[in-house]
Backbone atoms as SQL, in Angstrom:
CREATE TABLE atoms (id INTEGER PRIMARY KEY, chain TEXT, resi INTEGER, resn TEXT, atom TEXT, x REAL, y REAL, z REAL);
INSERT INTO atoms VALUES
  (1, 'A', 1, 'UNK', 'N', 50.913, 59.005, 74.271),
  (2, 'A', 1, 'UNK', 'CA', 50.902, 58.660, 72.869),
  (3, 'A', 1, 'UNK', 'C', 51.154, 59.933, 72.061),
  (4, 'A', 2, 'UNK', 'N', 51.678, 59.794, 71.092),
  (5, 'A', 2, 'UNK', 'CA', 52.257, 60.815, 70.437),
  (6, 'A', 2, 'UNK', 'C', 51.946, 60.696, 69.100),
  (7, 'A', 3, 'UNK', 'N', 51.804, 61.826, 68.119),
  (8, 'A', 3, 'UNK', 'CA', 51.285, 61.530, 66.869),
  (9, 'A', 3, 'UNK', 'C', 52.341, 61.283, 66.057),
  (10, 'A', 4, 'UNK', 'N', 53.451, 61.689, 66.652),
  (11, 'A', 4, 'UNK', 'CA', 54.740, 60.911, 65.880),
  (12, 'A', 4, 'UNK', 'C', 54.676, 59.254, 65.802),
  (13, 'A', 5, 'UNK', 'N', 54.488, 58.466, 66.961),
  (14, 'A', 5, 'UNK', 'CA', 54.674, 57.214, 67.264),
  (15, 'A', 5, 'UNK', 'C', 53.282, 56.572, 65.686),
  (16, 'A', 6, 'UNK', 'N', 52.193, 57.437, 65.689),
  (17, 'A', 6, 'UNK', 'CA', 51.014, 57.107, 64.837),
  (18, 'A', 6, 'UNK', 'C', 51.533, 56.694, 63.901),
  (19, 'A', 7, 'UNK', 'N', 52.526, 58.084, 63.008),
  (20, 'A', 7, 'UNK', 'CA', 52.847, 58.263, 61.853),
  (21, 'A', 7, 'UNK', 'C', 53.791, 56.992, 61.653),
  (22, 'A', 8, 'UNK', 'N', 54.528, 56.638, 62.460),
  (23, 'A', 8, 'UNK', 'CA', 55.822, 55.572, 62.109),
  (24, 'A', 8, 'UNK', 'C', 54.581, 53.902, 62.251),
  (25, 'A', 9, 'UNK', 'N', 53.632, 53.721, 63.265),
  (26, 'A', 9, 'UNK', 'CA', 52.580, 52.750, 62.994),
  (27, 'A', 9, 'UNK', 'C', 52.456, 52.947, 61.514),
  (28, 'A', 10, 'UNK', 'N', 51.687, 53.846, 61.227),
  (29, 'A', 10, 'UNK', 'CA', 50.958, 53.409, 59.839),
  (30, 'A', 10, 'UNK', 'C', 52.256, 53.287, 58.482),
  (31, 'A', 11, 'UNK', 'N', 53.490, 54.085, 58.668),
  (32, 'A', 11, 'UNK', 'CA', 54.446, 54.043, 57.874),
  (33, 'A', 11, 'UNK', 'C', 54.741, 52.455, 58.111),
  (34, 'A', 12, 'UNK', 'N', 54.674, 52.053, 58.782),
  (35, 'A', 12, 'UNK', 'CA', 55.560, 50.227, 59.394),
  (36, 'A', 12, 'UNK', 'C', 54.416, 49.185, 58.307),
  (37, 'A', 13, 'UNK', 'N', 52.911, 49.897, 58.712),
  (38, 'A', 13, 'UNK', 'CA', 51.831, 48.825, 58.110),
  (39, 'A', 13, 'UNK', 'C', 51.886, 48.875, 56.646),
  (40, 'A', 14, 'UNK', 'N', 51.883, 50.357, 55.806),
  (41, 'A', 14, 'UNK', 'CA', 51.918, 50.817, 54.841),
  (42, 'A', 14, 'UNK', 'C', 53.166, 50.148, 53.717),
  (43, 'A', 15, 'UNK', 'N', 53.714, 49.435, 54.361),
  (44, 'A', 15, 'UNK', 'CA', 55.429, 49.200, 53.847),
  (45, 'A', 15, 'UNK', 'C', 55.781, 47.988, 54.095),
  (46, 'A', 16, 'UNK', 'N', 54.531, 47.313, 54.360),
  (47, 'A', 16, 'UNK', 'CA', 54.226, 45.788, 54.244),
  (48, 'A', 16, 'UNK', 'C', 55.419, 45.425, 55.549),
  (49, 'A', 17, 'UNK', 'N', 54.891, 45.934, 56.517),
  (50, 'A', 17, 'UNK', 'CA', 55.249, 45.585, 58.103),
  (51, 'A', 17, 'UNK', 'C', 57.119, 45.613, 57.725),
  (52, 'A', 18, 'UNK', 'N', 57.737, 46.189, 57.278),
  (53, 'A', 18, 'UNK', 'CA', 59.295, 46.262, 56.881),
  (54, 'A', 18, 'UNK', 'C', 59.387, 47.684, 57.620),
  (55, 'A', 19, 'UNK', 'N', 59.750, 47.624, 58.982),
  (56, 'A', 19, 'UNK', 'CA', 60.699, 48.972, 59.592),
  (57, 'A', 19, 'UNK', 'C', 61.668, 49.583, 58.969),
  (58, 'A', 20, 'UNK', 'N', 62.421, 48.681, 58.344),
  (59, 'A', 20, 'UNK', 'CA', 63.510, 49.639, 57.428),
  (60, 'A', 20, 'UNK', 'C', 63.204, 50.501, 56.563),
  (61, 'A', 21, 'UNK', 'N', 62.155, 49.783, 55.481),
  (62, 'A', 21, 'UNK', 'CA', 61.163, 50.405, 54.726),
  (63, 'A', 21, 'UNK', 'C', 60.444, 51.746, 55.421),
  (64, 'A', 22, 'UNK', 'N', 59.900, 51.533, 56.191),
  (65, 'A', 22, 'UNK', 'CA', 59.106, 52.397, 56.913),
  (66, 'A', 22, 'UNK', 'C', 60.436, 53.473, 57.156),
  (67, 'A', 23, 'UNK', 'N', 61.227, 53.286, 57.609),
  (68, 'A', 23, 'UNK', 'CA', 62.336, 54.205, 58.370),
  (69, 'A', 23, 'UNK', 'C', 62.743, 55.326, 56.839),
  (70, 'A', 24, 'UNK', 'N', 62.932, 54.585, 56.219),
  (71, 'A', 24, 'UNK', 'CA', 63.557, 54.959, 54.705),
  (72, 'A', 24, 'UNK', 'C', 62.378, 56.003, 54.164),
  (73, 'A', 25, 'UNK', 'N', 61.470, 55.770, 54.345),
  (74, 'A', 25, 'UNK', 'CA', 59.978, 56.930, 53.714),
  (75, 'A', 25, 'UNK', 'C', 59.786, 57.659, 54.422),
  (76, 'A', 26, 'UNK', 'N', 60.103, 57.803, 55.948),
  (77, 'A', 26, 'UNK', 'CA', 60.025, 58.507, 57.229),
  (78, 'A', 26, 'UNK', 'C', 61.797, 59.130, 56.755),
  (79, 'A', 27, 'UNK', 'N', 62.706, 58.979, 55.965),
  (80, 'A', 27, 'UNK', 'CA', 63.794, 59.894, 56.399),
  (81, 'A', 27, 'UNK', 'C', 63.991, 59.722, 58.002),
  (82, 'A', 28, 'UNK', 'N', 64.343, 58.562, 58.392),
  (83, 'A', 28, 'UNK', 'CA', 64.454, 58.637, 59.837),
  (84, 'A', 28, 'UNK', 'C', 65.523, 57.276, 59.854),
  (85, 'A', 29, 'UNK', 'N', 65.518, 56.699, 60.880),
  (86, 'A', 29, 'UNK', 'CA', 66.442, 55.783, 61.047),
  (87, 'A', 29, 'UNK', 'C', 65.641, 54.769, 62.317),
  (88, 'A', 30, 'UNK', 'N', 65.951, 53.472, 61.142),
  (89, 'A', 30, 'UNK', 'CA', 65.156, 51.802, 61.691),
  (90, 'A', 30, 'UNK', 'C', 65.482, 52.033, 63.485),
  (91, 'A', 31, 'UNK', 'N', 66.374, 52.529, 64.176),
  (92, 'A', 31, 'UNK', 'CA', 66.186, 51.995, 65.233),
  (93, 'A', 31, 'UNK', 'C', 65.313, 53.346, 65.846),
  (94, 'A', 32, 'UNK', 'N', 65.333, 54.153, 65.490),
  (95, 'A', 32, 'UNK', 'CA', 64.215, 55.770, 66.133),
  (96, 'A', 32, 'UNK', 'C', 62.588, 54.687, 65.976),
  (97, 'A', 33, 'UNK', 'N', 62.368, 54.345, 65.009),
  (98, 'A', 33, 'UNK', 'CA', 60.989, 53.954, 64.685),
  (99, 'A', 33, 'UNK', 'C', 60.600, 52.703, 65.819),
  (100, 'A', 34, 'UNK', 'N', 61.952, 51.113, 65.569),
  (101, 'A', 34, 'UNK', 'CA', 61.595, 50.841, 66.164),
  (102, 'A', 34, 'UNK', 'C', 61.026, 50.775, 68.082),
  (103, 'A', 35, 'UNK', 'N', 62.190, 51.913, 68.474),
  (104, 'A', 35, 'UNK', 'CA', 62.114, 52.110, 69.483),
  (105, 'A', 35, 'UNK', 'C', 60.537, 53.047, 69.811),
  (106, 'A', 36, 'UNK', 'N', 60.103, 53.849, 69.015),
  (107, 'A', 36, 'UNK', 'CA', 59.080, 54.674, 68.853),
  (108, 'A', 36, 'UNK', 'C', 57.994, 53.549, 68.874),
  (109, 'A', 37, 'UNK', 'N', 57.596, 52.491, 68.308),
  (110, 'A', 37, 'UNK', 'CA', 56.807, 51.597, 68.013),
  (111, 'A', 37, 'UNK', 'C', 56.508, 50.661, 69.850),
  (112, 'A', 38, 'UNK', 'N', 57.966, 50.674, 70.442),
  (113, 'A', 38, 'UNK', 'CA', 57.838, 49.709, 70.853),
  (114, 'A', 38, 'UNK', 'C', 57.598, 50.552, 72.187),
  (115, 'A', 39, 'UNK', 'N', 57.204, 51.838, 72.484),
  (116, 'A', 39, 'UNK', 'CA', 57.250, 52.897, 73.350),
  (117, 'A', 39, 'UNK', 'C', 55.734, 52.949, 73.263),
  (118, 'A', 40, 'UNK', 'N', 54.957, 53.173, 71.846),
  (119, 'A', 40, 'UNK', 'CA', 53.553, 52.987, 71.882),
  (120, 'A', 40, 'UNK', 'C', 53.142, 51.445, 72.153),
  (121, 'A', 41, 'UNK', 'N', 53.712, 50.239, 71.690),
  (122, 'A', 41, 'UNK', 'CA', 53.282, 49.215, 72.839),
  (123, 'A', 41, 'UNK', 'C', 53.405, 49.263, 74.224),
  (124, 'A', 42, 'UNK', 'N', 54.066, 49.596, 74.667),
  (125, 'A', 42, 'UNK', 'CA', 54.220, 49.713, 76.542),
  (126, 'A', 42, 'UNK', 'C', 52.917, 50.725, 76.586),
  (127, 'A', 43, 'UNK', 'N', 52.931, 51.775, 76.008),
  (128, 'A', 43, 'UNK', 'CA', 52.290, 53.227, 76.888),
  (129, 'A', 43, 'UNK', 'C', 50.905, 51.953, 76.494),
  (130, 'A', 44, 'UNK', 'N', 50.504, 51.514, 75.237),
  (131, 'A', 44, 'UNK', 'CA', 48.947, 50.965, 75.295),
  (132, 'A', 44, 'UNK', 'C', 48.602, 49.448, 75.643),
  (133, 'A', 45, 'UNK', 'N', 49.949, 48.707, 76.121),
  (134, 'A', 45, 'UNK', 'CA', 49.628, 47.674, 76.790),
  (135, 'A', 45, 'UNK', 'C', 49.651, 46.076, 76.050),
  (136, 'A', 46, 'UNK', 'N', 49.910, 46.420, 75.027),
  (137, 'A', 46, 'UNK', 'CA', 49.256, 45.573, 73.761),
  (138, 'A', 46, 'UNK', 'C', 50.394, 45.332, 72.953),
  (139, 'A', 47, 'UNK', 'N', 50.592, 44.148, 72.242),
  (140, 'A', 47, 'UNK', 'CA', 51.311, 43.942, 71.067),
  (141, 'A', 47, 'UNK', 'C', 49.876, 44.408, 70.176),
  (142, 'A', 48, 'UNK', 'N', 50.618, 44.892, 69.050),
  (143, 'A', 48, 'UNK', 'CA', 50.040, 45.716, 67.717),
  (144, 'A', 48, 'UNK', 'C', 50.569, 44.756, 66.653),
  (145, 'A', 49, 'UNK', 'N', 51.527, 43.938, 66.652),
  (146, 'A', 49, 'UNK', 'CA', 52.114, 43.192, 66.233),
  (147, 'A', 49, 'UNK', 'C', 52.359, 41.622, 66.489),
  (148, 'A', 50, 'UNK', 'N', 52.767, 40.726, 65.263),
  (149, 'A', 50, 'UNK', 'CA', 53.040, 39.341, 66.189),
  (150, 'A', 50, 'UNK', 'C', 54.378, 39.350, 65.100),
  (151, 'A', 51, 'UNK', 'N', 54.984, 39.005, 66.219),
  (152, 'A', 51, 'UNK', 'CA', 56.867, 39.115, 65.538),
  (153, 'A', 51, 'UNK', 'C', 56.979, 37.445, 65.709),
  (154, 'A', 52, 'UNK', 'N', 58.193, 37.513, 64.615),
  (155, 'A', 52, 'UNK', 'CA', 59.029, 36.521, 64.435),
  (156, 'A', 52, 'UNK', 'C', 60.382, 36.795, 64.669),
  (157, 'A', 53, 'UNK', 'N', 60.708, 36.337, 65.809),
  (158, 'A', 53, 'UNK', 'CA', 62.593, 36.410, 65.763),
  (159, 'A', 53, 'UNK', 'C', 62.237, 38.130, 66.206),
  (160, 'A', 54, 'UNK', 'N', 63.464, 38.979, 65.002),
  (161, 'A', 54, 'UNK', 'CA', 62.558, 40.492, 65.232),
  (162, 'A', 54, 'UNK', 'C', 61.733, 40.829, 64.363),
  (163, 'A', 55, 'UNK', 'N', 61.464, 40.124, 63.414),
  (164, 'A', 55, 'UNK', 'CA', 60.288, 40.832, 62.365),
  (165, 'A', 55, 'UNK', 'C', 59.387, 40.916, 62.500),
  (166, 'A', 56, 'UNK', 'N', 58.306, 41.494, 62.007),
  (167, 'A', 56, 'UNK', 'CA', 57.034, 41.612, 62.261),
  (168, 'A', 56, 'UNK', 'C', 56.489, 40.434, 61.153),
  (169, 'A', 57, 'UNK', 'N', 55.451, 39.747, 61.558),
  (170, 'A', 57, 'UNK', 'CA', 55.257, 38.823, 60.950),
  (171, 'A', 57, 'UNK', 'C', 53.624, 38.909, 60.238),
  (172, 'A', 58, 'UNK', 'N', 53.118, 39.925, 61.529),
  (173, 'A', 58, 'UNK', 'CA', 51.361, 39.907, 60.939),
  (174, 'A', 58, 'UNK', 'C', 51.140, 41.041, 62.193),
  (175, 'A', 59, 'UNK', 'N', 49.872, 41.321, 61.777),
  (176, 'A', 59, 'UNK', 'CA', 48.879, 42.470, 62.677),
  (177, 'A', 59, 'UNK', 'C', 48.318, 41.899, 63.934),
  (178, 'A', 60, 'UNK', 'N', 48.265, 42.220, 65.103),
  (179, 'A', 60, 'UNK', 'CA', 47.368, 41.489, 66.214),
  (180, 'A', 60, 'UNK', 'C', 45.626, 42.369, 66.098),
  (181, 'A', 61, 'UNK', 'N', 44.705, 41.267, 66.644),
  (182, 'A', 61, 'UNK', 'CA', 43.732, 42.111, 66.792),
  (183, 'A', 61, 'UNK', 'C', 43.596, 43.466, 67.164),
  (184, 'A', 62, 'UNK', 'N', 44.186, 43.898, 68.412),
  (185, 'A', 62, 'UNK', 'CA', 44.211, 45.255, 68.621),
  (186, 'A', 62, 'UNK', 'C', 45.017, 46.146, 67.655),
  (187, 'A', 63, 'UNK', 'N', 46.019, 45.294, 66.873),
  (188, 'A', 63, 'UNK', 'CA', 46.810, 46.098, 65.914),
  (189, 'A', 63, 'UNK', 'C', 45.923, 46.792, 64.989),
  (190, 'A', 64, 'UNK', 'N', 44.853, 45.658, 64.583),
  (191, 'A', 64, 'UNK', 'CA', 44.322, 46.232, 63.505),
  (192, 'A', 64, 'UNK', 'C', 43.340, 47.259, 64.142),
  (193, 'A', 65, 'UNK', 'N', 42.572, 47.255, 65.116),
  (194, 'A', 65, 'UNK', 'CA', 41.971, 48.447, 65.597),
  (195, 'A', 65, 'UNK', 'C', 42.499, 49.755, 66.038),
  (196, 'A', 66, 'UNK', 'N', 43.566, 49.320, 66.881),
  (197, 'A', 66, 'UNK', 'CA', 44.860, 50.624, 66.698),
  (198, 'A', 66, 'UNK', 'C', 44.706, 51.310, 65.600),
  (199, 'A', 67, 'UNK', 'N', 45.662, 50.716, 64.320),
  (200, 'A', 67, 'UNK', 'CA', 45.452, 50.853, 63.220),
  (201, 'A', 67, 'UNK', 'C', 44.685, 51.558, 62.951),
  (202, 'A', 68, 'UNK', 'N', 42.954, 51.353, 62.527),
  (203, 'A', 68, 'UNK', 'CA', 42.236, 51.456, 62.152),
  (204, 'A', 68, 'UNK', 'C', 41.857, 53.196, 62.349),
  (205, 'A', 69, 'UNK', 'N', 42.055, 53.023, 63.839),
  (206, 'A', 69, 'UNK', 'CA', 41.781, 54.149, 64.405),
  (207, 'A', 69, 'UNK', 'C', 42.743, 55.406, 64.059),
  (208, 'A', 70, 'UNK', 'N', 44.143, 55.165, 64.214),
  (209, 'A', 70, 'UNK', 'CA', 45.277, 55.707, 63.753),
  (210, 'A', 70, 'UNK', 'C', 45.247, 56.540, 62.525),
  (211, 'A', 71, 'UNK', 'N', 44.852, 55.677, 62.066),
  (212, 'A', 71, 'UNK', 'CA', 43.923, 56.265, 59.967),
  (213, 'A', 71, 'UNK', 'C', 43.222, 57.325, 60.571),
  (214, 'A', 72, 'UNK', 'N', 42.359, 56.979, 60.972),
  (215, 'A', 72, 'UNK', 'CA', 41.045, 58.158, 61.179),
  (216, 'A', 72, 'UNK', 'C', 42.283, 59.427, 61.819),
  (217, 'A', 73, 'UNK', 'N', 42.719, 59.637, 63.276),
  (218, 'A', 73, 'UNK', 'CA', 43.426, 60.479, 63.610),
  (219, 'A', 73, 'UNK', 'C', 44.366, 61.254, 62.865),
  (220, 'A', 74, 'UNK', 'N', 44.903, 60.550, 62.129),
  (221, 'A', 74, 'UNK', 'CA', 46.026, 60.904, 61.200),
  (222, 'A', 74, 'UNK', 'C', 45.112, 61.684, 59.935),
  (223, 'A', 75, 'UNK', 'N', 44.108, 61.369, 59.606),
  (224, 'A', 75, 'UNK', 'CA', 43.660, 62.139, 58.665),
  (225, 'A', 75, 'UNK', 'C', 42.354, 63.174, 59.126),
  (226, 'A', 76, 'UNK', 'N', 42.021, 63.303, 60.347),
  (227, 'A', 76, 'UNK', 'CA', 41.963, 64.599, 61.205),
  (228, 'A', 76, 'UNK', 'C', 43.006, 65.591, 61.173),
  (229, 'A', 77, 'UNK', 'N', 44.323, 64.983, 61.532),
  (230, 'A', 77, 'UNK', 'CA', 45.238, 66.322, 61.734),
  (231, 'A', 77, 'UNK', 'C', 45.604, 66.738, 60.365),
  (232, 'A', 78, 'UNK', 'N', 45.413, 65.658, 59.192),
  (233, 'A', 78, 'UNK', 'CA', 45.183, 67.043, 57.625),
  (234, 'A', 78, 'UNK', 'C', 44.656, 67.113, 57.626),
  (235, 'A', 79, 'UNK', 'N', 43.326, 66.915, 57.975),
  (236, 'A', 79, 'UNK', 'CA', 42.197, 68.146, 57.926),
  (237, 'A', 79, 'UNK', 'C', 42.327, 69.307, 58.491),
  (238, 'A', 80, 'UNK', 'N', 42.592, 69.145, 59.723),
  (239, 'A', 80, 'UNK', 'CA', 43.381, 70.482, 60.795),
  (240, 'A', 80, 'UNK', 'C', 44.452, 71.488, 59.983),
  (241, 'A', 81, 'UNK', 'N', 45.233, 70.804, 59.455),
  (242, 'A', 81, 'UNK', 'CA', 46.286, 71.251, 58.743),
  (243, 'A', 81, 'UNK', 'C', 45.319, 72.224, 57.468),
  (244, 'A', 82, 'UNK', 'N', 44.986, 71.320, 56.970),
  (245, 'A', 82, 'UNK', 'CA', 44.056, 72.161, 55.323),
  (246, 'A', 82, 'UNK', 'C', 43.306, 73.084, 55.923),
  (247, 'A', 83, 'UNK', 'N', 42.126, 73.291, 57.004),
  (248, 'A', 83, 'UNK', 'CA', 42.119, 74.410, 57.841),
  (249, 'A', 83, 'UNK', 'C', 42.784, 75.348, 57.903),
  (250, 'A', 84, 'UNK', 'N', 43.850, 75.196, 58.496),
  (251, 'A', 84, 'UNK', 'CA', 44.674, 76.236, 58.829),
  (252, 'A', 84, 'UNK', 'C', 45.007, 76.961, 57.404),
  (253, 'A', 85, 'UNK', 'N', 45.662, 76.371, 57.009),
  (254, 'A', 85, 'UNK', 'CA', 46.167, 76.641, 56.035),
  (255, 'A', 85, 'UNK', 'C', 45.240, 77.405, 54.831),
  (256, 'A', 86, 'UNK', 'N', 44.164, 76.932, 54.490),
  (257, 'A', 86, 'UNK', 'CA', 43.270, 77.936, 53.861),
  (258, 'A', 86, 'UNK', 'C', 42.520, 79.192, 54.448),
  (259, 'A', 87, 'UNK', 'N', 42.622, 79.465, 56.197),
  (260, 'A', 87, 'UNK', 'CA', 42.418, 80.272, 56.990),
  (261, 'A', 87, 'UNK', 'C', 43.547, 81.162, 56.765),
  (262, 'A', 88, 'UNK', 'N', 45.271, 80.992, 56.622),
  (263, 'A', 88, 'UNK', 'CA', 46.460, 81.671, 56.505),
  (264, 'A', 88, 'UNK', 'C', 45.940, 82.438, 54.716),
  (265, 'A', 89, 'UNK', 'N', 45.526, 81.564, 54.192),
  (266, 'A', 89, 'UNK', 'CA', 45.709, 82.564, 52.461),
  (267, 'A', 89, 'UNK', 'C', 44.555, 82.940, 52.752),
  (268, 'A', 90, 'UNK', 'N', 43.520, 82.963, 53.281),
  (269, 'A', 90, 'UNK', 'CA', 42.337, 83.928, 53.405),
  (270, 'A', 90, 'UNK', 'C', 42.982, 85.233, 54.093),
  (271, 'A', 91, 'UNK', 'N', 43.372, 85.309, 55.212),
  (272, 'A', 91, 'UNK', 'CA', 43.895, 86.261, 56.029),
  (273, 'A', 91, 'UNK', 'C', 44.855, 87.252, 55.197),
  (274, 'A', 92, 'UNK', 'N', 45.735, 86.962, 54.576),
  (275, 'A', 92, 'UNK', 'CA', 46.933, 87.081, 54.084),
  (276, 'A', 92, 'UNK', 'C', 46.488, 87.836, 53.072),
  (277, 'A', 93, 'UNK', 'N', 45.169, 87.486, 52.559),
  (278, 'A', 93, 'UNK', 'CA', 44.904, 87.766, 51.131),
  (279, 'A', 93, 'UNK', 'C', 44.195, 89.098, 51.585),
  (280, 'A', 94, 'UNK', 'N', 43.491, 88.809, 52.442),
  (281, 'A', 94, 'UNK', 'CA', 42.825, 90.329, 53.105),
  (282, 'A', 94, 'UNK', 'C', 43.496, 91.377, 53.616),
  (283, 'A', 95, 'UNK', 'N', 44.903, 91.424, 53.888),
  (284, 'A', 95, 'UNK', 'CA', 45.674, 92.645, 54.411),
  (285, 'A', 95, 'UNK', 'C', 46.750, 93.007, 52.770),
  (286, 'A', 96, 'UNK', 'N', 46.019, 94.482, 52.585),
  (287, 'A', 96, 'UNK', 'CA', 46.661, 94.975, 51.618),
  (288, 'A', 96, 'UNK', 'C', 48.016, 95.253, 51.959),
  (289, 'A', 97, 'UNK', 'N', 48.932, 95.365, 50.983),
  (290, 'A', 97, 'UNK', 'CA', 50.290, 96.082, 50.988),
  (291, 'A', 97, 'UNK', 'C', 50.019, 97.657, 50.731),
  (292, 'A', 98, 'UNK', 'N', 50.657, 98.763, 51.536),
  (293, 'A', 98, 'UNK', 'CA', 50.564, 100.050, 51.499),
  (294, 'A', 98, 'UNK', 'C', 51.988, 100.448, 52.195),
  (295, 'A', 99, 'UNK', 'N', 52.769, 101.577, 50.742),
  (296, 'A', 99, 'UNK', 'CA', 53.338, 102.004, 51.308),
  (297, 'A', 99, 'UNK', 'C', 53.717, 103.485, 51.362),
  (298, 'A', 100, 'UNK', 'N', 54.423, 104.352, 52.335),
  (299, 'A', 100, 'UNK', 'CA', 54.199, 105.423, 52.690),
  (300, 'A', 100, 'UNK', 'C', 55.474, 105.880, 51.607),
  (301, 'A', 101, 'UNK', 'N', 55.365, 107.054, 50.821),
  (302, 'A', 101, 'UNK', 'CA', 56.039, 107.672, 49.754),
  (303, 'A', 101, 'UNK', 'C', 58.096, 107.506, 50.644),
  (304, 'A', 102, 'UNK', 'N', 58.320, 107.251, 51.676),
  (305, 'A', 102, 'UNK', 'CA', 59.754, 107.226, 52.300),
  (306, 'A', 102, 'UNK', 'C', 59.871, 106.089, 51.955),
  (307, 'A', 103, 'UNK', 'N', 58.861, 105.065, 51.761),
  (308, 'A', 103, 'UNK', 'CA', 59.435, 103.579, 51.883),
  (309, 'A', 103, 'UNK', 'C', 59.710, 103.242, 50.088),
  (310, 'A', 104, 'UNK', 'N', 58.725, 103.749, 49.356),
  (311, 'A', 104, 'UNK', 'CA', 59.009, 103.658, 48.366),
  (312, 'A', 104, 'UNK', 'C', 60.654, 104.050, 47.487),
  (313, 'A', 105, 'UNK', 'N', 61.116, 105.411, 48.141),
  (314, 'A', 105, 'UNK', 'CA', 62.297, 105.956, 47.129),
  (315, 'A', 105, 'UNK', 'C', 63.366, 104.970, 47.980);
């Protein structure tokens, strides 16, 4: 499972189950996602989905716990991210600039 495959889940749910939609806010392209989507059904065993024809029509139980869970993960790794990232301007902010009178002229 991949946190890419997450991001295109919750982009698909977020976008009122429309892959194209989803593909279009992702800057990506409907068949990357759906194939990505349908790569995290095999790896977890489960429809996440109940399709019509090819559309997605509604959430399956495990979809919505997937889901559910997906949220939480996905907003761990910005937390991870905001971490870092306020660790980089702390650091950054602590190493002065000094320079030696050659570098200056």
């Amino acid at each position: 499972m991949k946190l890419q495959q997450l991001k295109y889940l919750l982009a698909i749910v977020d976008n009122g189950l429309n892959i194209t939609a989803a593909a279009e806010r992702l800057y990506t392209s409907q068949p990357g996602v759906s194939k990505q989507l349908k790569l995290l059904e095999e790896e977890l065993q489960v429809r996440l989905f109940v399709r019509k024809g090819k559309s997605l029509n509604g959430v399956t139980v495990a979809g919505h716990q997937v889901i559910s869970r997906a949220r939480l993960i996905m907003k761990e790794v910005e937390d991870i991210r905001d971490v870092a990232s306020q660790h980089y301007q702390d650091e950054s902010a602590n190493y002065p600039l000094s320079m030696t009178p050659s570098q200056v002229s």
